[in-house]
Each structure stands twice: as structure tokens, then as C-alpha cells.
MDAnalysis code that builds the backbone (N, CA, C; Angstrom):
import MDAnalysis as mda
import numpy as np

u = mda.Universe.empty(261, n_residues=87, atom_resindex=np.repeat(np.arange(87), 3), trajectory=True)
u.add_TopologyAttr("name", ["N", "CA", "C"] * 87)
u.add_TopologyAttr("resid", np.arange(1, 88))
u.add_TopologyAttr("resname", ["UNK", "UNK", "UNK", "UNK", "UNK", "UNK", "UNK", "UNK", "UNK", "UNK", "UNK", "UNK", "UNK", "UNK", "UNK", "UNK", "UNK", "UNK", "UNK", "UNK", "UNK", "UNK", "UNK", "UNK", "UNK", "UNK", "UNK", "UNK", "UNK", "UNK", "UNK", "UNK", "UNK", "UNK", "UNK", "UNK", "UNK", "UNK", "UNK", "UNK", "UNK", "UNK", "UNK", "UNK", "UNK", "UNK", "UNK", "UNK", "UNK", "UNK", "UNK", "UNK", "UNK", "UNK", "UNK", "UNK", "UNK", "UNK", "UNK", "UNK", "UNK", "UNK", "UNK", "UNK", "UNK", "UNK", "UNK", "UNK", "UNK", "UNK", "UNK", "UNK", "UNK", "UNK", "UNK", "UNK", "UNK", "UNK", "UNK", "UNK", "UNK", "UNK", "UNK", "UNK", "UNK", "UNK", "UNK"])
u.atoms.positions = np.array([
    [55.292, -139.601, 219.130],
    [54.846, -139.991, 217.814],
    [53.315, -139.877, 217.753],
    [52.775, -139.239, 216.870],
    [51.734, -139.031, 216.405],
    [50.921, -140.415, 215.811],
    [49.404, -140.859, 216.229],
    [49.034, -141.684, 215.629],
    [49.066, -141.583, 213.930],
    [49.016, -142.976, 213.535],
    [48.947, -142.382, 212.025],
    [48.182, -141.482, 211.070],
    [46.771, -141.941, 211.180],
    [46.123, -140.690, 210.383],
    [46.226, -139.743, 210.777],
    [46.723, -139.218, 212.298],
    [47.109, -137.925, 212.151],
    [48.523, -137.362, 211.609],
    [49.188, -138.101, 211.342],
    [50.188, -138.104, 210.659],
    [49.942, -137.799, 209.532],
    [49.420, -138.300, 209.118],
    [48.789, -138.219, 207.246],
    [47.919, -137.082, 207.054],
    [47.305, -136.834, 207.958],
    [46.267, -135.211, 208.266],
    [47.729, -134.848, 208.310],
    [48.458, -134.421, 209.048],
    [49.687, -133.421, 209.148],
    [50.166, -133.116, 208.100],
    [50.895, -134.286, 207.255],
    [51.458, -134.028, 206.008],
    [51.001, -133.159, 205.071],
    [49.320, -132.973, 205.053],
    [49.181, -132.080, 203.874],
    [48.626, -131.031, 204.480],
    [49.740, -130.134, 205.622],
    [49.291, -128.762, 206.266],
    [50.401, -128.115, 205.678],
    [51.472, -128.739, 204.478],
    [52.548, -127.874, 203.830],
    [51.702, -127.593, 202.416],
    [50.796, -127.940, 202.335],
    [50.008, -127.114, 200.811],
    [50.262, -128.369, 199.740],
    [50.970, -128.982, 199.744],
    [51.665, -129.768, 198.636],
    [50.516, -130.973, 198.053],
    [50.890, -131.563, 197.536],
    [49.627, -132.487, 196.503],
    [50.300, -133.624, 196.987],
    [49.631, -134.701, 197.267],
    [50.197, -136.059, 197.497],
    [48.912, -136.959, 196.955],
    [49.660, -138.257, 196.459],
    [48.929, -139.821, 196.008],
    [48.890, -140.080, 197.568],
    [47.977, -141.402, 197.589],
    [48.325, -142.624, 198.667],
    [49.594, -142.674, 198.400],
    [50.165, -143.213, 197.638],
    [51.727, -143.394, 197.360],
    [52.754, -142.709, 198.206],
    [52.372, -141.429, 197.566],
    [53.491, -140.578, 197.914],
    [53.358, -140.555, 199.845],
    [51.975, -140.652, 200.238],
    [52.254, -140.471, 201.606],
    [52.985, -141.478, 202.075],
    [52.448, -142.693, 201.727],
    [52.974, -144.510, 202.006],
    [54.702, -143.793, 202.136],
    [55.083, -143.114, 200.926],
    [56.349, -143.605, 200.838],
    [57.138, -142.403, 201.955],
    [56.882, -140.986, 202.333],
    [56.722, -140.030, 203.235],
    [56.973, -140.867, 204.725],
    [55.710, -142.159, 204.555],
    [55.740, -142.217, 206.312],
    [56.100, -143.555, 206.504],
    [57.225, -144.624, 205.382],
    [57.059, -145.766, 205.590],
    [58.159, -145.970, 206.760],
    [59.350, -145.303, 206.765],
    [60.163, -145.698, 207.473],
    [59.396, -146.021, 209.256],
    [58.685, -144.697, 209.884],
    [58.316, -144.796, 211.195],
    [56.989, -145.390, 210.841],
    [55.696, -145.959, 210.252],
    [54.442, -146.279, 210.081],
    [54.718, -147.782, 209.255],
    [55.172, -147.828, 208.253],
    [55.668, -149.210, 208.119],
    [54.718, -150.403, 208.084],
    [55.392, -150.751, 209.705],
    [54.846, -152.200, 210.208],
    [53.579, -152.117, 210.560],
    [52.785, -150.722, 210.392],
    [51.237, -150.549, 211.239],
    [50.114, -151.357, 210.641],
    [49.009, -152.247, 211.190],
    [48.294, -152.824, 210.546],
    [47.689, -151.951, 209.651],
    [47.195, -150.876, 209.489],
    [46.189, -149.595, 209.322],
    [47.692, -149.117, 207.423],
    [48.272, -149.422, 207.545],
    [49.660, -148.913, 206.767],
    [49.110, -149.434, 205.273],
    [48.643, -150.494, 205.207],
    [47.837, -151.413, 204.075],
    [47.563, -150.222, 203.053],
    [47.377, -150.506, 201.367],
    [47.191, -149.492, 200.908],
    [45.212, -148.964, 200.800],
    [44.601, -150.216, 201.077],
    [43.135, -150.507, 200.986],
    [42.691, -149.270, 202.502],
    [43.316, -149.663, 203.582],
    [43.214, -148.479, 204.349],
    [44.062, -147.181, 204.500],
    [44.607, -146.811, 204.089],
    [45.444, -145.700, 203.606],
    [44.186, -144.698, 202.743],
    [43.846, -145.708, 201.574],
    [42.541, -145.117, 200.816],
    [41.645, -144.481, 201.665],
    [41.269, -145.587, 202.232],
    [40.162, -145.198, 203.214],
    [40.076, -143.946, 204.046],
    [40.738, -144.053, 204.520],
    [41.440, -142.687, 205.156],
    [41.675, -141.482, 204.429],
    [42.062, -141.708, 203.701],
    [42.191, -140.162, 202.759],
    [40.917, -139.980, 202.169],
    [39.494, -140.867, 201.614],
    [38.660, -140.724, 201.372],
    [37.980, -139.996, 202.614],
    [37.505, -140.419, 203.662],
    [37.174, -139.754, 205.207],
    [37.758, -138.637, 205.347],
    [38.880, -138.258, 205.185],
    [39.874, -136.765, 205.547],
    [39.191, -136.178, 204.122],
    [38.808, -136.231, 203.026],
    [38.327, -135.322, 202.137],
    [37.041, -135.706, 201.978],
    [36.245, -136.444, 202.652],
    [34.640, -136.390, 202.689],
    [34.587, -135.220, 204.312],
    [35.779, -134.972, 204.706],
    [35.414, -134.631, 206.582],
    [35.988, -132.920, 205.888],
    [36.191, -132.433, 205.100],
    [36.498, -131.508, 204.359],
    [38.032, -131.028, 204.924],
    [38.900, -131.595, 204.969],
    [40.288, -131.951, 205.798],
    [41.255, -132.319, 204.193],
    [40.893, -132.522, 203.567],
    [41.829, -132.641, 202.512],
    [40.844, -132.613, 200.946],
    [41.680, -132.310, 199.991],
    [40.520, -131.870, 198.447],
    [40.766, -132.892, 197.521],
    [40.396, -133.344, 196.198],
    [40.866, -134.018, 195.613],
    [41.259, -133.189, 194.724],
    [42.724, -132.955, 194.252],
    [43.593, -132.127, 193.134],
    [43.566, -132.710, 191.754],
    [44.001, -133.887, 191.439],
    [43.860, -134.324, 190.247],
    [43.652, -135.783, 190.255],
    [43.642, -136.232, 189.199],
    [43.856, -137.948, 189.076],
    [44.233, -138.247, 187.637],
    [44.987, -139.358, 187.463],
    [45.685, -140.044, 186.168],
    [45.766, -141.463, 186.634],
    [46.520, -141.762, 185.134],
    [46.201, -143.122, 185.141],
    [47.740, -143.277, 185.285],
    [48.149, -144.690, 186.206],
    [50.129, -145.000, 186.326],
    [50.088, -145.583, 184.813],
    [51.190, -145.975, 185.004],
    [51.856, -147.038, 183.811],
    [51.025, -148.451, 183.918],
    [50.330, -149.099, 185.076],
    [49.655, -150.152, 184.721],
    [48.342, -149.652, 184.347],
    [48.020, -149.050, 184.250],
    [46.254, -148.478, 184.205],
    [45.747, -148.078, 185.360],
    [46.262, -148.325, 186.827],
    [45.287, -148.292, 187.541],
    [45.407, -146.295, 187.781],
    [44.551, -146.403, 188.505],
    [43.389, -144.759, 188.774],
    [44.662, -144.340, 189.912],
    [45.426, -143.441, 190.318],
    [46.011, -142.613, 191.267],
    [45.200, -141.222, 191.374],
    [44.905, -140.889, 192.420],
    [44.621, -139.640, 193.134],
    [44.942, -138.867, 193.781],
    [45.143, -137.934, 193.813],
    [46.202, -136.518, 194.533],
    [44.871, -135.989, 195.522],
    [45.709, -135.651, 196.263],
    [44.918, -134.801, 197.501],
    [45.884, -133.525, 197.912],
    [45.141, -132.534, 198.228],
    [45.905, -131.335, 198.362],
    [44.651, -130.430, 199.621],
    [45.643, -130.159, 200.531],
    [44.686, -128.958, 201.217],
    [44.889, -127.694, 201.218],
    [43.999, -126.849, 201.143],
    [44.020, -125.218, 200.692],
    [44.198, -124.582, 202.298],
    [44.089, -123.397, 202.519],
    [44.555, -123.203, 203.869],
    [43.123, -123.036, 204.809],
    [42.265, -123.055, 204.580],
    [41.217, -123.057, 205.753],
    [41.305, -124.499, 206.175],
    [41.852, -125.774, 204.804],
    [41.894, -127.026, 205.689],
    [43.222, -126.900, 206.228],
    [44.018, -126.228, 206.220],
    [45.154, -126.607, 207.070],
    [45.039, -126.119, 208.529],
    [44.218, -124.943, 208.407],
    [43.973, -124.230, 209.663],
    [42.813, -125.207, 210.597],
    [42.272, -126.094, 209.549],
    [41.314, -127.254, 210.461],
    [42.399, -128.158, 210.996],
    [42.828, -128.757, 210.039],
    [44.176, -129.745, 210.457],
    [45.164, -129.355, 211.434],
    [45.460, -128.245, 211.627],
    [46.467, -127.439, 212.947],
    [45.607, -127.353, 213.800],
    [44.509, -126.886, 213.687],
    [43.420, -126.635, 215.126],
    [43.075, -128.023, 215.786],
    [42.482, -129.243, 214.958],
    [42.792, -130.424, 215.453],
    [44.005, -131.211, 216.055],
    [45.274, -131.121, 215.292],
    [46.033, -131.734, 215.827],
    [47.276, -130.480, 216.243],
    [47.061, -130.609, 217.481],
    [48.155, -129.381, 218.188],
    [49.304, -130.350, 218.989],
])
């Protein structure tokens, strides 16, 4: 088993667009119980993976309560970073 953020780096080496959400919900079964699993660090993390140029920001909207959701998507030179890092 892969630590988690590299887990979450992994997930977006299939091209696809993901929220925090969508990963949360991707990795809850095995990541779950992890202290780091929280959604405040989840953020965090995906902010660092697209300030570290490892993931992009694709879009953003607003849910049904108002709050702000953000998509992240990597193009393929970050996936080819993300595979070269985690082998």
C-alpha cells in the first residue's frame, strides 16, 4: 500500500478531473481511518501537488450549499512527473 498522498498523486495519472470529494470518496474504503484523510488536509495536499506543478486546477463551482469545490486535473508531462516519482 502506497502512502496516501501518493495515492492521491496516483489517481490523477488517468487524465481525469477530480474534487477533494471525489478523491475522499475514490480512496475512503483503504485511507479512511488516516489522520491526514480530514478534508482541511486533503486540501492541503492537493494545493502543494498543484503549487509543486503535479496537478492543475480545471474548474471550480459552487455545490448546492454555496460552498467553492475545485477540480484538479493533470495533463501528461504531470503524469509523466507523477510516474517518474512514484514507481
Amino acid at each position: 500500500m502506497r502512502p496516501l498522498f501518493q495515492e492521491v498523486l496516483y489517481l490523477y495519472t488517468d487524465g481525469k478531473e477530480r474534487s477533494r470529494q471525489m478523491v475522499q470518496d475514490e480512496l475512503r474504503d483503504t485511507y479512511g481511518n488516516f489522520r491526514f484523510f480530514k478534508d482541511k488536509k486533503m486540501d492541503e495536499a492537493l494545493h502543494t501537488a498543484m503549487s509543486n506543478g503535479l496537478i492543475g486546477e480545471s474548474r471550480y463551482e459552487l455545490d448546492e450549499n454555496g460552498e467553492l469545490v475545485m477540480y484538479y486535473q493533470s495533463d501528461q508531462d504531470m503524469i509523466d512527473l507523477i510516474k517518474n516519482y512514484i514507481k
